[in-house]
C-alpha positions in Angstrom: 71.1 -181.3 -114.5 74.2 -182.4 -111.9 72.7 -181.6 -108.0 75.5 -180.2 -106.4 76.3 -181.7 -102.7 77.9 -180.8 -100.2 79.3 -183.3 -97.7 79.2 -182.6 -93.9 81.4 -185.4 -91.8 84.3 -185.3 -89.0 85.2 -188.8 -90.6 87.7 -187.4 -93.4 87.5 -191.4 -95.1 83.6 -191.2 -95.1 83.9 -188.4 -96.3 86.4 -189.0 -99.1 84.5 -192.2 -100.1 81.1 -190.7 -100.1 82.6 -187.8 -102.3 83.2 -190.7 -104.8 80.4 -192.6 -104.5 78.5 -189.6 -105.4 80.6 -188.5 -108.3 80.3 -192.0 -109.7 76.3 -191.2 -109.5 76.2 -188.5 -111.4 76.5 -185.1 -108.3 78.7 -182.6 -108.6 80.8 -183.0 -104.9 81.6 -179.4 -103.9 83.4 -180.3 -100.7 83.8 -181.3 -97.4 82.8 -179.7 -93.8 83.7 -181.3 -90.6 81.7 -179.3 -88.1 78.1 -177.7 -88.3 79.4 -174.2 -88.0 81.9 -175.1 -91.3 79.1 -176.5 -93.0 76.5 -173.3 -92.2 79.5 -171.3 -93.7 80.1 -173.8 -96.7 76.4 -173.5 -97.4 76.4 -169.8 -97.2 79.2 -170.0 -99.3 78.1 -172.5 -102.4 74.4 -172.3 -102.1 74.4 -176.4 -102.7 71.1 -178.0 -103.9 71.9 -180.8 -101.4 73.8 -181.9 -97.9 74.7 -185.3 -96.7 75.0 -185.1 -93.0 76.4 -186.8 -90.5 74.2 -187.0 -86.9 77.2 -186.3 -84.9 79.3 -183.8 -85.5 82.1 -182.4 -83.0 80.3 -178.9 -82.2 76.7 -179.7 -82.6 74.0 -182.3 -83.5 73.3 -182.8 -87.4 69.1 -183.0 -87.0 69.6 -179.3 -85.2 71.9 -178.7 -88.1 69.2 -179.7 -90.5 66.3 -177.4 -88.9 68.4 -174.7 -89.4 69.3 -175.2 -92.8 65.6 -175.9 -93.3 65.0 -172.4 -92.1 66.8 -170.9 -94.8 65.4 -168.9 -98.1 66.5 -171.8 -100.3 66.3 -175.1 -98.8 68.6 -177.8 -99.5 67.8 -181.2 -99.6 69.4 -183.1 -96.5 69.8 -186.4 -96.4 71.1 -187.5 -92.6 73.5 -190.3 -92.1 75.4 -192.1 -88.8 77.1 -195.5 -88.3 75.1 -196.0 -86.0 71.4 -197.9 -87.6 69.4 -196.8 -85.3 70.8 -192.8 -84.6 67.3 -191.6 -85.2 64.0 -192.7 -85.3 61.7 -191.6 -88.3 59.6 -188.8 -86.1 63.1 -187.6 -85.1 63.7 -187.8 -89.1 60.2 -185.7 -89.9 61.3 -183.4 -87.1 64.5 -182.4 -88.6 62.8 -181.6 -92.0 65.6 -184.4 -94.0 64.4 -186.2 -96.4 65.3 -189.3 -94.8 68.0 -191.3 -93.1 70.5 -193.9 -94.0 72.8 -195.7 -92.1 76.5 -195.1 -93.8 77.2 -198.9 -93.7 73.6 -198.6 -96.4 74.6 -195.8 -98.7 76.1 -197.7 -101.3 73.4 -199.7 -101.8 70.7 -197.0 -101.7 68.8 -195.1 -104.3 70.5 -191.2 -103.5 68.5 -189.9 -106.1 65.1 -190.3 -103.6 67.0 -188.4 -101.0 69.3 -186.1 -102.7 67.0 -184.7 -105.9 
């Protein structure tokens, strides 16, 4: 069965390059958000069975982000990401309710399919 993702970065090149790394993994990509209020909308919107989040987004922090879609009726599977290694630490991680956190500069070299099914 595909898991459909939806990919929430300000970085339009991440983003485009994550959509393909994905897609060459087997998810279905349904698109891109660049801000946390696009991305509660997206979700809202196509119900995704997984989000790839950016830390820092231009109008909000992505572990907030997370909480909140963690809140909702069905919970997506978030997997948080930064360029920066050391963004969060793992309670901050457990906090957030993701299932875990990569560094972008890891992602092609990481098994998704822990994080994102």
């Amino acid at each position: 069965m595909d898991v459909s993702v939806l990919i929430v970065d300000d970085d339009h090149d991440f983003g485009r390059a994550a959509a393909e790394l994905l897609a060459d993994r087997g998810y279905r990509v349904l698109g891109q958000a660049t801000t946390a209020a696009e991305a509660l909308a997206r979700c809202d919107e196509l119900d995704p069975d997984a989000v790839l989040l950016d830390v820092g987004l231009p109008d909000g922090d992505g572990v907030a982000l997370a909480q909140k879609l963690n809140a909702r009726p069905h919970r997506p599977r978030i997997l948080l990401t930064s360029s920066d290694r050391k963004a969060l630490s793992p309670e901050r991680v457990r906090q957030s309710g993701a299932s875990g956190f990569i560094p972008k500069a890891h992602l092609v070299r990481c098994d998704l399919d822990r994080f994102l099914r």
